[in-house]
C-alpha positions in Angstrom: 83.3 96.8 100.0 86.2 96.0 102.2 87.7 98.5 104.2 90.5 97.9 107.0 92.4 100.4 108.3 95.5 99.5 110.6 98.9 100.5 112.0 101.8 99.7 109.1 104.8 101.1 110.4 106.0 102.3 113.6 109.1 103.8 115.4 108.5 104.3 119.1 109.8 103.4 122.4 108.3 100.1 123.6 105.5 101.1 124.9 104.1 102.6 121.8 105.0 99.7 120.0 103.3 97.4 122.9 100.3 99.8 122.2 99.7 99.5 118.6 100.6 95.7 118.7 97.6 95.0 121.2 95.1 97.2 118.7 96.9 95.4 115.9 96.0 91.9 117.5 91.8 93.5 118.5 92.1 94.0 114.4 93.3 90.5 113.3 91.6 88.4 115.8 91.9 85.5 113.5 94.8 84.4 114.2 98.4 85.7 115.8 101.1 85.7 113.7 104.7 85.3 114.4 106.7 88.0 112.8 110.1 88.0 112.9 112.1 90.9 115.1 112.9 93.2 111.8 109.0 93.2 111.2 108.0 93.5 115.1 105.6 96.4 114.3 104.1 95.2 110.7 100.5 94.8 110.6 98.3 93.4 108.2 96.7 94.6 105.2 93.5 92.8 104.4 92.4 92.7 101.1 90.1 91.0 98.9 90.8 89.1 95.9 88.9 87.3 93.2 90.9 85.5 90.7 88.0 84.0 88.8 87.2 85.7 85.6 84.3 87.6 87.1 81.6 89.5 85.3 82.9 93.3 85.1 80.8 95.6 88.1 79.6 98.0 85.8 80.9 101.7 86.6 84.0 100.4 88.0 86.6 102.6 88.0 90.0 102.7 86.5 91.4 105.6 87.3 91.6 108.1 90.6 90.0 110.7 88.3 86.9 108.3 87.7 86.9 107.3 91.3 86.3 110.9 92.4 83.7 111.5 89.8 81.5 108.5 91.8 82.4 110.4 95.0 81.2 113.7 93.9 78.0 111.8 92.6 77.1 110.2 96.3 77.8 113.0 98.0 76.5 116.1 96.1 73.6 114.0 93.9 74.2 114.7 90.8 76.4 113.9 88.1 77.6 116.9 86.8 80.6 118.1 88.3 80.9 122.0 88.5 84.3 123.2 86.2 85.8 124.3 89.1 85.9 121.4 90.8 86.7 119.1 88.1 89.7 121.8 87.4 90.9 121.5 91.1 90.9 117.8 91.0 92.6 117.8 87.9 95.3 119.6 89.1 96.5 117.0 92.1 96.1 113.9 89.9 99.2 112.3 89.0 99.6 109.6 86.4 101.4 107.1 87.5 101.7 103.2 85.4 104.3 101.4 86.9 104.3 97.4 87.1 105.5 95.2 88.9 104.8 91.1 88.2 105.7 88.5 90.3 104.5 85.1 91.3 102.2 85.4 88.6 100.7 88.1 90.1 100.5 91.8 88.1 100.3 94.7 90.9 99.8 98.6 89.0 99.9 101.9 91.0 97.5 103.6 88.1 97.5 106.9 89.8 98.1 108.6 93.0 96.8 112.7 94.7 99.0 113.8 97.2 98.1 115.7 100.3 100.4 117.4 102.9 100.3 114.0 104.9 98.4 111.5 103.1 98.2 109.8 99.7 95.3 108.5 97.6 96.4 105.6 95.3 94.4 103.2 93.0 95.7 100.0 92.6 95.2 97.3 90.1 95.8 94.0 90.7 95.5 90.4 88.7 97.0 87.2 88.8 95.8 83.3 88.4 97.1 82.1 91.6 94.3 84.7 92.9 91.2 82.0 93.4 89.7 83.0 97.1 89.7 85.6 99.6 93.9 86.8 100.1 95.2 89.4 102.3 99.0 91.4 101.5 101.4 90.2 104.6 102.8 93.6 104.8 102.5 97.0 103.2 104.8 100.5 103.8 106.5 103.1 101.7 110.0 103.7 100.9 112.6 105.5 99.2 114.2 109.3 99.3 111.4 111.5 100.5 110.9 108.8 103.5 114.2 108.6 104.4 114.7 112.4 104.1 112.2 112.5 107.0 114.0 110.0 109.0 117.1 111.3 108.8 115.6 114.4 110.0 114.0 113.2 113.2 115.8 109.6 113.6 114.2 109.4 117.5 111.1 110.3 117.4 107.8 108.3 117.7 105.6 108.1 114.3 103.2 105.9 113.4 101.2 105.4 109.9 98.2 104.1 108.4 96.6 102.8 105.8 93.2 101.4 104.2 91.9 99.4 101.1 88.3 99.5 99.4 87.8 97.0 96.9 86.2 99.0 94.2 85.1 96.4 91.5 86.3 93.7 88.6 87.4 94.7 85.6 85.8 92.2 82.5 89.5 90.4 82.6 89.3 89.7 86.1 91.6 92.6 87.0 90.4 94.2 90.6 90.9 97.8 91.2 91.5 98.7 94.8 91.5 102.2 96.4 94.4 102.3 99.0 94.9 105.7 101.6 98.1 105.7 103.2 98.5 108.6 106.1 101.1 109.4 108.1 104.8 108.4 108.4 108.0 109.3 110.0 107.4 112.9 111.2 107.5 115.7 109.6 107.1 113.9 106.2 105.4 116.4 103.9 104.6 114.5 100.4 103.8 117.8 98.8 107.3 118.3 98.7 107.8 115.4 96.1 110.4 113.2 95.8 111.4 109.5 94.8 109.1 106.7 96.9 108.5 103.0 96.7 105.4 101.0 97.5 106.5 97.9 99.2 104.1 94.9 99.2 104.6 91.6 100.5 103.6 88.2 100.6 100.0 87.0 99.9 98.0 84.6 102.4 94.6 83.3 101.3 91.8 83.6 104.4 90.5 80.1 104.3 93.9 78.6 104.4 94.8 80.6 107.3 92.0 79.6 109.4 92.8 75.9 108.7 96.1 76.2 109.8 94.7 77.2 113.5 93.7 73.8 114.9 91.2 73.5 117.2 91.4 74.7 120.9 93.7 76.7 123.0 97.0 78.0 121.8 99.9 79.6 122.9 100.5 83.0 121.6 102.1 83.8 119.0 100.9 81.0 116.0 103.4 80.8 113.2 101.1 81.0 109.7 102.9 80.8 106.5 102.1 83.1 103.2 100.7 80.7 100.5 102.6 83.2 98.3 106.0 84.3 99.1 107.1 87.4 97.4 107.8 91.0 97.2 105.8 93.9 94.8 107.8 97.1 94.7 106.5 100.4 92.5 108.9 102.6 92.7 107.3 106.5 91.6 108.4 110.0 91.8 105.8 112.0 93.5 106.1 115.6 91.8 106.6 118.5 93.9 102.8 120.6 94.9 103.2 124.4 95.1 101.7 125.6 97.8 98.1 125.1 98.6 95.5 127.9 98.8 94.3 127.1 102.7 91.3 129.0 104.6 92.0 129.3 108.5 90.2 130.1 111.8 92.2 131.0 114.8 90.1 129.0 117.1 86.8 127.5 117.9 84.8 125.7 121.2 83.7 122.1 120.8 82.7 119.5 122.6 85.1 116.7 123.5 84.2 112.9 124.8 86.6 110.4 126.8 85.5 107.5 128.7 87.3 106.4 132.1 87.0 103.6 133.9 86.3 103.1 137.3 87.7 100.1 139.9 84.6 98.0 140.4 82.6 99.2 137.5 81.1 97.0 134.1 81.1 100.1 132.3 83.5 103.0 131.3 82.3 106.3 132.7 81.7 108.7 129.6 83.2 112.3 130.1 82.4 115.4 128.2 84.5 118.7 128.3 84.7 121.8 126.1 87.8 122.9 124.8 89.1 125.4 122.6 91.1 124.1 119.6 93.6 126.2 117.5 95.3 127.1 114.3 92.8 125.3 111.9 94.0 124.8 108.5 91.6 123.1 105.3 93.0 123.1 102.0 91.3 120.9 99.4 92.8 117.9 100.2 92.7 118.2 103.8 92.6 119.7 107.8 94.6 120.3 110.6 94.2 121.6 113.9 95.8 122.1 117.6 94.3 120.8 120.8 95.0 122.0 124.1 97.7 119.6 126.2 94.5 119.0 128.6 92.2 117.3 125.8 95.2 114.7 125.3 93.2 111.1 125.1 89.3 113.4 124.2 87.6 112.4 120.9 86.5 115.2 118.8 83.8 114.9 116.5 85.2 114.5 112.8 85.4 117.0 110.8 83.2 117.9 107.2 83.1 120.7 104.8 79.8 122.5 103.7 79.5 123.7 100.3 77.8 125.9 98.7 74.2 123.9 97.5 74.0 122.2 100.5 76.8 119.9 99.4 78.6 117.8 102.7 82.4 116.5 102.2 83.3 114.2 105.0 86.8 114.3 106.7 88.8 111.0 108.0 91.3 111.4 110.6 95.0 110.7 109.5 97.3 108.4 111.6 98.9 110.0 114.7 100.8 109.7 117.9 98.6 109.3 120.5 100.7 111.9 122.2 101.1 114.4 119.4 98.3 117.8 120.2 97.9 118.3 116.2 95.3 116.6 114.3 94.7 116.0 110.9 93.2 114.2 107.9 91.4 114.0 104.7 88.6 114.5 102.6 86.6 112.1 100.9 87.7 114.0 97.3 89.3 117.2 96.9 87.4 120.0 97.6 87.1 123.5 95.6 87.8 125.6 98.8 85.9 128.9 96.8 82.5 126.6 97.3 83.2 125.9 101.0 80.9 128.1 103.4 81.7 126.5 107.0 83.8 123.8 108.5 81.7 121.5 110.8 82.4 119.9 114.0 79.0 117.8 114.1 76.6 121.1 114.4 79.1 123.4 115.2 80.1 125.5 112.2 83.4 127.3 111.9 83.5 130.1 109.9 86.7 130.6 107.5 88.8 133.2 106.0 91.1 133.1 103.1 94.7 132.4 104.6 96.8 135.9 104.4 100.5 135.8 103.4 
């Protein structure tokens, strides 16, 4: 399964940007590309394409409903989903079907599940010009809830993300993809609906890539062409959450890591401190919490929700500012927060309380 998870869109002063191009370039080590100065802070979105008519992977699924059914199978062991469960992710499902064709090529946002700050959204994609291993040049999100965001904090720095797991073939060769998108211009909140676009564009096929790098040293940046030119826009309305039933702990200790580096040393220096984070927040799509200014640049162990039955949910970290103190993220599926008995921080366990109004 192929999963890349990269820096899309950025507005930041020039060093940011300098930042998130060098981890763009670590990423895409392939090749440099040359992007023009109204892309300067695109990055690539890999993704894997089979345009042969391929047997169908059996259990694939077609929608984000049937995705999170296989989730809830590998992580809790067992098929059956309890009611309460099933009803909560019913309830942040939205249908979706809109189609866009071009170049030959059929892309269809199926579905999407909203969180505060990230969006689940399964894909469908088919085409005959699809015969290899192609990547989408560009990816990012558009339309009136963006923009409201924007025009709300035009200066500030903000920086998204987003990933792609090829989940299977469909019998007509259609592939289904699971893409996450986090982040955004600040203080975007998708739960408050609105009009967006997904923007894709241009397709470049992996092998022809790499053959147009000839041999030897090159001066950076090399100019690679799409092998297909075009632009795939889905245009949805995102409806409006109400707000989400959230447990909360004022605070908890845990133990941070940073590594430093030294003048004269191979290795980086690992550092461990304990710090006391603040305001946590789960609801069942996701987590936030504060950090003190002093744990700026320290890596806290990822968060996971334990259920009741011994059941684990793992969290993934949300895109960020590498100088904002807030953190948040995901959960591998939406949770049924009146199953949840702790919030973990490796073997740390937070205890939680229903938030009061």
């Amino acid at each position: 399964m192929l999963y890349r998870e990269m820096f899309d869109e950025v507005h930041a002063p020039q060093g940011l940007k300098e930042e998130v191009l060098n981890m763009t370039k670590q990423d895409t080590a392939r090749v440099a590309r040359k992007i023009s100065a109204a892309f300067v802070i695109a990055a690539v979105l890999a993704v894997v394409l089979a345009g042969t008519a391929l047997a169908a992977v059996a259990g694939v699924p077609q929608t984000l409903r049937e995705w999170f059914d296989q989730q809830w199978t590998e992580t809790a062991g067992s098929e059956t989903m309890p009611k309460e469960q099933s009803a909560v992710i019913d309830s942040l499902i939205q249908p979706v079907g809109v189609t866009c064709v071009n170049k030959g090529i059929s892309v269809t946002l199926d579905s999407v599940t909203a969180g505060k700050n990230s969006i689940w959204l399964l894909l469908k994609v088919k085409g005959e010009p699809l015969t290899g291993e192609w990547e989408f040049g560009r990816m990012s999100f558009g339309g009136k809830l963006i923009e409201k965001a924007e025009a709300k904090s035009p200066n500030q720095a903000t920086v998204s993300q987003h990933s792609m797991d090829l989940l299977g073939t469909m019998e007509d060769g259609t592939e289904v993809y699971l893409f996450k998108y986090s982040g955004g211009p600040a203080g975007v909140d998708y739960l408050e609906g609105g009009e967006l676009e997904l923007r894709l564009k241009d397709f470049y096929l992996e092998a022809s890539i790499d053959a147009a790098v000839p041999a030897g040293i090159h001066e950076d940046p090399i100019e690679v062409f799409p092998d297909v030119e075009g632009r795939w826009v889905l245009p949805f309305d995102l409806e409006p959450m109400k707000e989400q039933t959230a447990l909360t702990a004022k605070t908890a200790r845990l133990n941070a890591e940073d590594y430093v580096w030294k003048e004269g040393e191979s290795e980086p220096e690992k550092i461990s401190k304990t710090f006391t984070i603040q305001d946590i927040k789960v609801t069942a799509v996701g987590f936030s919490y504060t950090i003190p200014k002093d744990a700026e640049g320290f890596w806290f162990e990822m968060p996971s929700l334990r259920l009741k039955g011994g059941v684990t949910v793992q969290g993934t970290e949300a895109a960020r500012d590498s100088s904002e103190l807030k953190r948040e993220g995901t959960w591998d599926l939406p949770v049924d927060l009146s199953e949840v008995e702790a919030l973990l921080f490796g073997d740390v366990a937070v205890p939680l309380e229903q938030l009061k109004k």
